[in-house]
N, C-alpha and C positions, 0 to 999 in steps of 0.2 A: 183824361180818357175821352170828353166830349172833343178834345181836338182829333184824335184817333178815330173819331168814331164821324165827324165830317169828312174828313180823307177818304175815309173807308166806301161812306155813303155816295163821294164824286167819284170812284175806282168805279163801283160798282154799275153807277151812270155811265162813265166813259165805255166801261165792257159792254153794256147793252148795242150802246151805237156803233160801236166796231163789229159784235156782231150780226147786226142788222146790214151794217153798211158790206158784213164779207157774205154773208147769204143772198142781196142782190147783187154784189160782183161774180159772185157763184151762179147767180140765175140766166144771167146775160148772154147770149148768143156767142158773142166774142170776149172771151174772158179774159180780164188785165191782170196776169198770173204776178205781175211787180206790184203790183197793187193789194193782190191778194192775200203774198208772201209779209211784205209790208203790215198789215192788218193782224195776219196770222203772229208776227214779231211782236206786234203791241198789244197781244191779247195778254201773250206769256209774261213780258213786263207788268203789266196790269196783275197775273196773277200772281206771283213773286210777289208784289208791293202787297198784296190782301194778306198773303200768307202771314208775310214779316209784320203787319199790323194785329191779325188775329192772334202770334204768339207775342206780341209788346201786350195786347189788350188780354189774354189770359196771365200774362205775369204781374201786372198790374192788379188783376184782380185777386189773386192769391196770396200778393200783400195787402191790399185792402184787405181782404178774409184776415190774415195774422195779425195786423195793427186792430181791427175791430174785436178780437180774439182777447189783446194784451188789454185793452181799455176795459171790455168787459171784466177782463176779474181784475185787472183795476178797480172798479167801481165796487165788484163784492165784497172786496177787499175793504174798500174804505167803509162798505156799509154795514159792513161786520163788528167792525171795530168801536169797542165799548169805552165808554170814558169809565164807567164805575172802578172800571180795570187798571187801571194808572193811578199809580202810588206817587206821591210827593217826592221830591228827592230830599234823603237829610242832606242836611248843612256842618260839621261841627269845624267851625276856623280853628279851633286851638290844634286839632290833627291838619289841615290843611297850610297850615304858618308851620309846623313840625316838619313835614312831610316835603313843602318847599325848599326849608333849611336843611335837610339833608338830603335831597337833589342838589343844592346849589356847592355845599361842601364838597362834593362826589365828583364833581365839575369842576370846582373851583378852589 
């Protein structure tokens, strides 16, 4: 985003001095209309490049907002969760060694 957002900030430079430079080719006695049409061309380029930046930098942000969205309840998530609440898990091998031997028969 901070890279979008220097781009953004030299576009916005560049357009000032284009039209500074096309208001005094506009002011001039004898006006350089190639010069002017020129200037008038790289305004529009200029504005295009802001546009397509402004909607990179609003989708950008709208993930920002979803992923900061998923973390937060992420986090209530985890800070909800009670140990008192979690039960041991039993064990009994004699049904586990049973329970293998007829899976492996079944199979085998």
């Amino acid at each position: 985003m901070l890279e979008e957002g220097d781009k953004m900030t030299d576009l916005l430079v560049m357009k000032e001095k284009y039209e500074a430079e096309k208001e005094e080719l506009e002011n001039e006695e004898e006006q350089d209309e190639g010069k002017i049409l020129e200037i008038e061309g790289n305004l529009k380029d200029i504005a295009l490049e802001i546009n397509s930046i402004t909607e990179t930098l609003d989708m950008l942000e709208e993930n920002l907002n979803y992923i900061e969205t998923q973390v937060n309840a992420s986090f209530e998530e985890i800070e909800s969760f009670d140990m008192e609440s979690v039960t041991s898990l039993s064990f009994n091998a004699l049904e586990s060694i049973d329970s293998a031997k007829l899976t492996l028969k079944t199979f085998f």
